[in-house]
C-alpha positions as CSV (number, residue, x, y, z in Angstrom):
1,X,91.8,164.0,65.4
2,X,88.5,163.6,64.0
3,X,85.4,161.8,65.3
4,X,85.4,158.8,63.0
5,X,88.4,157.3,64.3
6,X,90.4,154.2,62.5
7,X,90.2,151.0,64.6
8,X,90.5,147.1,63.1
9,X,87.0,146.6,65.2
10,X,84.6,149.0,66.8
11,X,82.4,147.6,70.1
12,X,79.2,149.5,70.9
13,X,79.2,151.3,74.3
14,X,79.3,148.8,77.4
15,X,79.1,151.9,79.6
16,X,76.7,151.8,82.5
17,X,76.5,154.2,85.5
18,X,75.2,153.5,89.2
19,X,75.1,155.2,92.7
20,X,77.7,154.4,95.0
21,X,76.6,152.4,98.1
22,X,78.8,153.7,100.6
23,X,79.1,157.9,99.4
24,X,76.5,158.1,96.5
25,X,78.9,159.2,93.9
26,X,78.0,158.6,90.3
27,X,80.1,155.5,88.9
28,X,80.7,154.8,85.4
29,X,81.5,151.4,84.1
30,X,83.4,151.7,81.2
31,X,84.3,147.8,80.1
32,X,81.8,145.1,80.8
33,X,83.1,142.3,78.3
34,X,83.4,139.0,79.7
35,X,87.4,139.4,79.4
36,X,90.0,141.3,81.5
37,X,89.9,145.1,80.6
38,X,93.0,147.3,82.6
39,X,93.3,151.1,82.0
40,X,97.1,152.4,81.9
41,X,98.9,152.2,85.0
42,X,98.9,155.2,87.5
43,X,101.9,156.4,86.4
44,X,101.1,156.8,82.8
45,X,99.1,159.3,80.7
46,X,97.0,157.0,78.6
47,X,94.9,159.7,77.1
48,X,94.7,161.7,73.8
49,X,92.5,163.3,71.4
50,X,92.0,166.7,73.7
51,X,91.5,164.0,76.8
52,X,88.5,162.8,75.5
53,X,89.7,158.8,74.6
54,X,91.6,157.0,77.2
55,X,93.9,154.0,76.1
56,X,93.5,150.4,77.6
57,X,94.0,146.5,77.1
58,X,91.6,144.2,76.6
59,X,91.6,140.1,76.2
60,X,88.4,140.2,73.7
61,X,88.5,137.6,71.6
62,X,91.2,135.4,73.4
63,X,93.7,137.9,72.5
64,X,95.7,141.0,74.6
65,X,95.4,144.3,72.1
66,X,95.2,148.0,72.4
67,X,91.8,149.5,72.7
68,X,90.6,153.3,73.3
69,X,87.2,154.5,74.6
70,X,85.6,157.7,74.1
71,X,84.9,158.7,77.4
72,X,81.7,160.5,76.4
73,X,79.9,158.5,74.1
74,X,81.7,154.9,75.6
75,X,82.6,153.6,71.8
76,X,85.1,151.3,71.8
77,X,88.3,151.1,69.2
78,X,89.9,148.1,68.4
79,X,93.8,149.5,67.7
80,X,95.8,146.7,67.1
81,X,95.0,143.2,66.0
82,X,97.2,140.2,67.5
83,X,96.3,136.7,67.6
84,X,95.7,134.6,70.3
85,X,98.7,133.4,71.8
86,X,100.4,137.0,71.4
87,X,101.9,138.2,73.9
88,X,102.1,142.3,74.0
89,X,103.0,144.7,76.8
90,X,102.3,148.2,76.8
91,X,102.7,151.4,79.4
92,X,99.8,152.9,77.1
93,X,101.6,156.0,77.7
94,X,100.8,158.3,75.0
95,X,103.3,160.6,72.7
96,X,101.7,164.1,71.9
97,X,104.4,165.4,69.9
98,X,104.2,162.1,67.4
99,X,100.6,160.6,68.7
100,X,102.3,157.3,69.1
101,X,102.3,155.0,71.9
102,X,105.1,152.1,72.4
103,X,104.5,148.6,73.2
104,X,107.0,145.4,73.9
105,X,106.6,142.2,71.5
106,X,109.1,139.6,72.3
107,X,112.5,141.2,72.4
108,X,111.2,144.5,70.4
109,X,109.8,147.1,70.7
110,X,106.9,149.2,68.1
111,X,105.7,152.5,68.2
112,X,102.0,152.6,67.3
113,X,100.5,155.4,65.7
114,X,97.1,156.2,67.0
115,X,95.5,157.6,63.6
116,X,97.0,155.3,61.0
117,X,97.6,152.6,63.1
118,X,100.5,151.6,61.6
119,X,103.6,150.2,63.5
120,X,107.3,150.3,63.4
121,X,110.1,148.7,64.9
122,X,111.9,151.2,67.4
123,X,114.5,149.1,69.0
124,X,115.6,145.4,69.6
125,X,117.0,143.6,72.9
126,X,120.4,142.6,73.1
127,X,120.6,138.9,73.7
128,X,120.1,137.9,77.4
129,X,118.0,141.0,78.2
130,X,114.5,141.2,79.0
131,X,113.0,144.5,77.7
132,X,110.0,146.9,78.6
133,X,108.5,149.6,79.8
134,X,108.7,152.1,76.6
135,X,108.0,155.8,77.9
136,X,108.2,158.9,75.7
137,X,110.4,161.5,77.3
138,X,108.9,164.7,78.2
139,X,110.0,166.5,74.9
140,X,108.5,163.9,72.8
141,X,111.9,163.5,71.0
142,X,113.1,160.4,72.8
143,X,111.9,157.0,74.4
144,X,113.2,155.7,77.5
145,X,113.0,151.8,78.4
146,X,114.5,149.0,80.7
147,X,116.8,146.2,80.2
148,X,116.9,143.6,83.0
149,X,119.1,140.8,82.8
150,X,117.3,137.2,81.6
151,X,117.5,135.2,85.0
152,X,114.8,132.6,83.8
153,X,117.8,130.2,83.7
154,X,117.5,130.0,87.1
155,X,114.9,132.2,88.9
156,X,111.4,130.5,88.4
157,X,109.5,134.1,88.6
158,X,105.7,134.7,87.9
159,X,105.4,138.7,88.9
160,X,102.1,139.1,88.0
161,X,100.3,136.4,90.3
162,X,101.3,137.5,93.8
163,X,104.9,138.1,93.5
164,X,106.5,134.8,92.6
165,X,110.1,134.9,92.5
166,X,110.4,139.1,93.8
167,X,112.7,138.3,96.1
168,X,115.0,135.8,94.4
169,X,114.8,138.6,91.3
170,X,116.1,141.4,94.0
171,X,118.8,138.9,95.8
172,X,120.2,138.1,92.5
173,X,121.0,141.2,91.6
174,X,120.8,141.2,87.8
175,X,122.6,143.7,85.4
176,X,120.6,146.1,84.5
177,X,120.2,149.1,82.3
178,X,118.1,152.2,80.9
179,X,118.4,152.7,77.6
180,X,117.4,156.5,75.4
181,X,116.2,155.8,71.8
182,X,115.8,159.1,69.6
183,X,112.9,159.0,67.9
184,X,114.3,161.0,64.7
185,X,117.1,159.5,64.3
186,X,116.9,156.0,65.8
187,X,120.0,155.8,67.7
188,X,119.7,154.2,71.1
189,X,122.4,154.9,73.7
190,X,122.4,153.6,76.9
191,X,121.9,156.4,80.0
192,X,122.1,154.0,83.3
193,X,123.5,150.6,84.0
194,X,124.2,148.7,86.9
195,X,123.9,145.5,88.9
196,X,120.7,146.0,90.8
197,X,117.4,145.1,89.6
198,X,116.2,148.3,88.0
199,X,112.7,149.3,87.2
200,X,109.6,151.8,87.0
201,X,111.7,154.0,84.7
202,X,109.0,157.7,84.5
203,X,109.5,160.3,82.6
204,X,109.2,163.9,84.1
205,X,106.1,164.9,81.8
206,X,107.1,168.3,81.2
207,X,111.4,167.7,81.2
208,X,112.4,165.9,78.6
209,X,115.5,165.8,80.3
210,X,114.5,164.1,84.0
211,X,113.2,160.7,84.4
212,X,112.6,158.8,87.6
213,X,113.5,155.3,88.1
214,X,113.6,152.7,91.3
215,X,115.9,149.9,92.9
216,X,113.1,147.2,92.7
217,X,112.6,144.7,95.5
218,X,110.8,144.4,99.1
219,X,110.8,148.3,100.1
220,X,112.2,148.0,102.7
221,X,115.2,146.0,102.2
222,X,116.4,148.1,98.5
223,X,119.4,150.3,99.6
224,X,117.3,153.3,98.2
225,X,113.9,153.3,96.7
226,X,113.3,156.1,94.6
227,X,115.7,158.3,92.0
228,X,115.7,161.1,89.5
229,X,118.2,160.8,86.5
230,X,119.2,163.8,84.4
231,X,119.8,162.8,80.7
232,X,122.2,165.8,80.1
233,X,124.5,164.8,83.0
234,X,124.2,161.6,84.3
235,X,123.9,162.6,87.9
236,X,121.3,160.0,89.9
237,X,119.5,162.4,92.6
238,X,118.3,160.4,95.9
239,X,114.2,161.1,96.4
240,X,113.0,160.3,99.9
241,X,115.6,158.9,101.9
242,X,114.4,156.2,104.4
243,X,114.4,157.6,107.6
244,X,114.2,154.4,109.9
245,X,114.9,151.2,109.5
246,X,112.8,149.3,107.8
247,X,110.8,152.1,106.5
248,X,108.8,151.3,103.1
249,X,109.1,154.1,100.9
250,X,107.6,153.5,96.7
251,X,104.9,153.8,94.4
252,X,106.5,156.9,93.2
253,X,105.0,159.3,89.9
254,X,105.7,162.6,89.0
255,X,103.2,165.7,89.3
256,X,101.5,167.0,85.9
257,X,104.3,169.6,86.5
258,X,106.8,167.2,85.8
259,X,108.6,168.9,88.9
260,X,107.3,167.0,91.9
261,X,107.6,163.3,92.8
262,X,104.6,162.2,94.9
263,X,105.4,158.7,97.0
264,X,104.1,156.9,99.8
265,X,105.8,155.8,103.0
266,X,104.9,152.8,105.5
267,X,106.6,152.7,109.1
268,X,106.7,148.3,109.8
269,X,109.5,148.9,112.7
270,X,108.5,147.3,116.2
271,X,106.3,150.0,118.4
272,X,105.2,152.1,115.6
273,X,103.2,151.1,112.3
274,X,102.2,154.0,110.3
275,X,101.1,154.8,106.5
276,X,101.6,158.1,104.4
277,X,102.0,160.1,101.5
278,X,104.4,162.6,100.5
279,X,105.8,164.8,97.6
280,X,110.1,166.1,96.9
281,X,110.5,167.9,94.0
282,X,113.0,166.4,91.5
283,X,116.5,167.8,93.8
284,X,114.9,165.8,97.0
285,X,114.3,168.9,97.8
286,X,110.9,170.6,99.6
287,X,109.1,167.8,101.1
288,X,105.8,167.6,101.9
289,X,104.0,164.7,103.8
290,X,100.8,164.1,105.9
291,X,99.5,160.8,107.4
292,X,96.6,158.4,106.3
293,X,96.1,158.4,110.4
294,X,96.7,154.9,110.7
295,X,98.5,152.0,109.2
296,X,97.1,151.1,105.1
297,X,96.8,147.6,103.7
298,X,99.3,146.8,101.2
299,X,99.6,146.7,98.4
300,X,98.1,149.9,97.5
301,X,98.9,153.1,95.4
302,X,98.2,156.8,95.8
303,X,97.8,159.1,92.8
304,X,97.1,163.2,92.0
305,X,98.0,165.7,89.4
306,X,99.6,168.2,92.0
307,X,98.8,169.0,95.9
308,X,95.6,169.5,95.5
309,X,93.9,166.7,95.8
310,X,95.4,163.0,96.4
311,X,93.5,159.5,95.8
312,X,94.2,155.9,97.1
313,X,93.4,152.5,96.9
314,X,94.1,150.6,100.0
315,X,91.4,148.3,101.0
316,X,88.1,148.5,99.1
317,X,87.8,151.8,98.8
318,X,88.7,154.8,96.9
319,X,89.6,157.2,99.2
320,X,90.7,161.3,99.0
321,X,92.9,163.7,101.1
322,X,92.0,167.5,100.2
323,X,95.2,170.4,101.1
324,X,93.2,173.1,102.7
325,X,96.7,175.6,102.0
326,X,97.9,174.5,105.4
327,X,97.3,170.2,105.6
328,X,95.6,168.2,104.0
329,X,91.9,167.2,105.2
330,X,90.9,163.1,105.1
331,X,91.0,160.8,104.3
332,X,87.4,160.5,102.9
333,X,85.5,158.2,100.6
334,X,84.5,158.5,97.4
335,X,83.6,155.2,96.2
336,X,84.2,151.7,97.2
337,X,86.0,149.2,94.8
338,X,85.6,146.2,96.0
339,X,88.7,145.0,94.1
340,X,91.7,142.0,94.8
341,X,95.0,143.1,94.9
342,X,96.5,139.4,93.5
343,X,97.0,139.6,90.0
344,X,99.6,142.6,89.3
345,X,97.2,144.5,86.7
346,X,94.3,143.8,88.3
347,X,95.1,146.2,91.1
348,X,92.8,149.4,91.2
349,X,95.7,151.4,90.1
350,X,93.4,155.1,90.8
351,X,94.5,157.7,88.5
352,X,93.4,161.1,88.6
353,X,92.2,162.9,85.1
354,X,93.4,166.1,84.6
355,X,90.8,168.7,85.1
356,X,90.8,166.0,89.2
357,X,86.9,165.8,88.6
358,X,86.8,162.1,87.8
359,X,89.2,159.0,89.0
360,X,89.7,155.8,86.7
361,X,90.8,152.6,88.3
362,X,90.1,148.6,87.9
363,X,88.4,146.4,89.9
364,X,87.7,142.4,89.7
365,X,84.4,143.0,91.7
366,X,82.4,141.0,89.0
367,X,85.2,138.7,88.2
368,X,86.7,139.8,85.5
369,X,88.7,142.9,85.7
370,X,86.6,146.2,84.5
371,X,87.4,149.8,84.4
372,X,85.0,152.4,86.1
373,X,85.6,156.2,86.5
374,X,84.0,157.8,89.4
375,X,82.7,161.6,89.3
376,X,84.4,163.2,92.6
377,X,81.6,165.3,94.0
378,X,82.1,169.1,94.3
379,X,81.3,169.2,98.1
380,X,84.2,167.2,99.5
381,X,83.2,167.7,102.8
382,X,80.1,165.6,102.3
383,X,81.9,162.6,101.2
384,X,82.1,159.9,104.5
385,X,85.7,160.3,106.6
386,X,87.3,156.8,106.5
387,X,86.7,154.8,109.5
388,X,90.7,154.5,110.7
389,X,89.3,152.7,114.1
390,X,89.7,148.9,111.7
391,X,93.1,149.9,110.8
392,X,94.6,150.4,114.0
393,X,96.1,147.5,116.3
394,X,94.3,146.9,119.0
C-alpha cells in the first residue's frame, strides 16, 4: 500500500504521549476528538498495511464510520462516509488475501476495500434474523457470520448499556445459525444452526477451516461455553469444560497460531472465589492454566499472541503475566486505565500487537471513549506486582 492512502477525510494527528502514574510506561493517545473512538475488539486483527495502520470507529461528525491511523505518524483516514442516523457495525477484522474488511448495515452485509474504498454487497438476512459479526476465514476465501433469531417482538434488549435484556435473550432460546459465504463465488451455505443463542463466531487465523464460536448467556448458567467447529466436517469440539458448578468459563480468542484457544475462568461457588486464565489447543486438548492469585472484577478480558506473555483488564489497570518456561510470573502493571466497564464498547478490550511490544485498549477516563497504546517496557521485572491484598475477601 502506498503512503498516500485514499480516505473521504484526513484528520491531522491527535496523538499525544505521557508517563504512566502508577509504572512510568510511555502512553500514547491515539484519538482525542470529542466523540467516542473504539479500536477492534480483542478478538480481531484490525491491522494492515505491514502493521503499521490499525482500523477503528469513530462518531466524528455525528456519524459511526470506519477510520485507520497510522500508528507512527498518528494521521487519521476517514474510510467510509455515512450520515448521521446510520447505523453500521463492524468486527474491523481485516482480509489480507482481498484487503477487505466486512461491516453490517441493516440486514446486509458489505465488504470494504481498504485501497479503493469501494463497497459491495456480500450477503442479505433472511427475514426474522438479526445478522453480524462478518469474519474472514483463515484462508481468506470465505466469511463467516451469525444469524440470531429477531426476538425484539418480545424481548426489550439494550446489550450495549449494561446488559439489558441478557438474560431474557439466553432463556428464550432463539434459533440460531452460522452461516459461510465464499467470497469468489458468492454462495452462502449455512455451517451451524441450532436453538440456543449463538455468538462470538472467531476464525482460527491461520485455518481456514476451524472457527470458534460460544453458547451466549450468564457463564455460568450456558450448558457449555466455548467450541471449535471444523468447516470440512461439521464436528463441534468442546473447549474447557466447566469443572464445578457454577464455574464461569469465556472471553475466548485464538493464539496468532490459530492453534490455541486462550480463555479465562472465574470460581463464584460458596467457599472458594477464584480468577484465571488458560489456553486448549483447538481438540480441548493440552491445557494450560495459572491463577491471577485472587478473585478479578468482572467484566474483564485477557488477551496475547501465544504463551508468552498475557494482558488483562480487570479493574483500572492493565496488567501482565510473563511464562518463565515453567509458570507464568505476575501479575504486574503496566499502566493504569482508569476505564468504565458500562457501555459494551467502551470496555478496555487490551489487545496485544504482534511483535507483544505495545498493548491497545479504550478507556472513558476523559469521558469520551479514546484509544491509547502503551509501550510494554523490556525489563518486566521492574514493572509494580499487582496488589492482590484488595481483591481478596476479608
Amino acid at each position: 500500500m502506498e503512503d498516500f492512502m485514499k480516505s473521504y477525510k484526513t484528520f491531522a494527528s491527535e496523538k499525544t504521549t505521557f508517563t504512566d502514574r502508577t509504572t512510568g510506561a510511555t502512553v500514547h493517545q491515539l484519538t482525542n476528538y470529542k466523540c467516542n473512538s473504539t479500536h477492534p475488539y480483542f478478538t480481531d486483527d484490525g491491522w494492515f498495511d505491514n502493521d503499521r495502520r490499525m482500523l477503528f470507529k469513530s462518531d466524528r461528525d455525528n456519524a459511526t464510520n470506519i477510520f485507520s491511523i497510522e500508528i507512527e505518524s498518528g494521521e487519521i483516514n476517514q474510510l467510509t462516509d455515512f450520515q448521521p442516523g446510520v447505523d453500521i457495525r463492524s468486527p474491523l477484522f481485516v482480509n489480507k488475501r482481498y484487503n477487505e474488511i466486512y461491516y453490517e448495515k441493516g440486514d446486509s452485509i458489505f465488504a470494504l476495500n481498504l485501497e479503493t474504498l469501494e463497497s459491495r454487497l456480500l450477503y442479505v438476512a433472511p427475514k426474522g434474523f438479526n445478522v453480524g459479526g462478518a469474519r474472514p476465514t483463515g484462508d481468506g476465501k470465505a466469511v463467516v457470520l451469525s444469524l440470531t433469531e429477531d426476538t425484539s417482538d418480545r424481548i426489550q434488549a439494550n446489550l450495549s448499556a449494561g446488559y439489558i435484556g441478557f438474560n431474557d435473550i439466553f432463556e428464550a432460546k432463539p434459533d440460531c445459525r452460522i452461516v459461510r459465504v465464499n467470497l469468489e463465488t458468492g454462495v452462502a451455505d449455512t455451517v451451524w444452526q441450532e436453538y440456543c443463542w449463538v455468538g462470538h463466531v472467531n476464525p482460527s487465523p491461520t485455518k481456514g477451516n476451524l472457527i470458534s464460536f460460544c453458547h451466549e448467556g450468564p457463564w455460568q448458567l450456558v450448558d457449555h461455553r466455548i467450541w471449535v467447529l471444523d468447516l470440512d466436517t461439521g464436528k463441534a469440539t468442546k473447549i474447557r469444560e466447566r469443572e464445578t458448578d457454577g464455574e464461569m468459563v469465556g472471553h475466548e480468542y485464538w493464539f496468532e497460531d490459530g492453534i490455541n484457544i486462550g480463555y479465562q475462568v472465574h470460581h463464584r461457588t460458596a467457599g472458594q472465589e477464584e480468577s484465571f486464565f488458560g489456553f486448549e489447543d483447538y481438540k480441548g486438548e493440552n491445557r494450560m492454566e495459572a491463577t491471577w492469585g485472587a478473585p478479578m472484577p468482572t467484566p474483564d478480558h485477557i488477551h496475547s499472541v501465544g504463551f508468552n506473555l498475557v494482558v488483562g483488564d480487570s479493574g483500572k489497570t492493565i496488567k501482565a503475566f510473563k511464562y518463565n518456561g515453567k509458570s507464568f510470573e505476575g501479575p504486574r502493571i503496566i499502566c493504569m486505565h482508569d476505564g468504565d466497564f458500562f457501555f459494551g464498547s467502551h470496555h478496555p478490550h487490551p489487545r496485544m500487537t504482534r511483535d507483544e511490544k505495545h498493548v491497545v485498549y479504550n478507556s472513558t477516563c476523559t469521558g469520551y471513549c479514546q484509544i491509547y497504546m502503551v509501550d510494554i517496557p523490556e525489563k518486566f521485572e521492574d514493572l509494580p506486582m499487582l496488589d492482590l491484598k484488595k481483591y481478596k475477601k476479608k
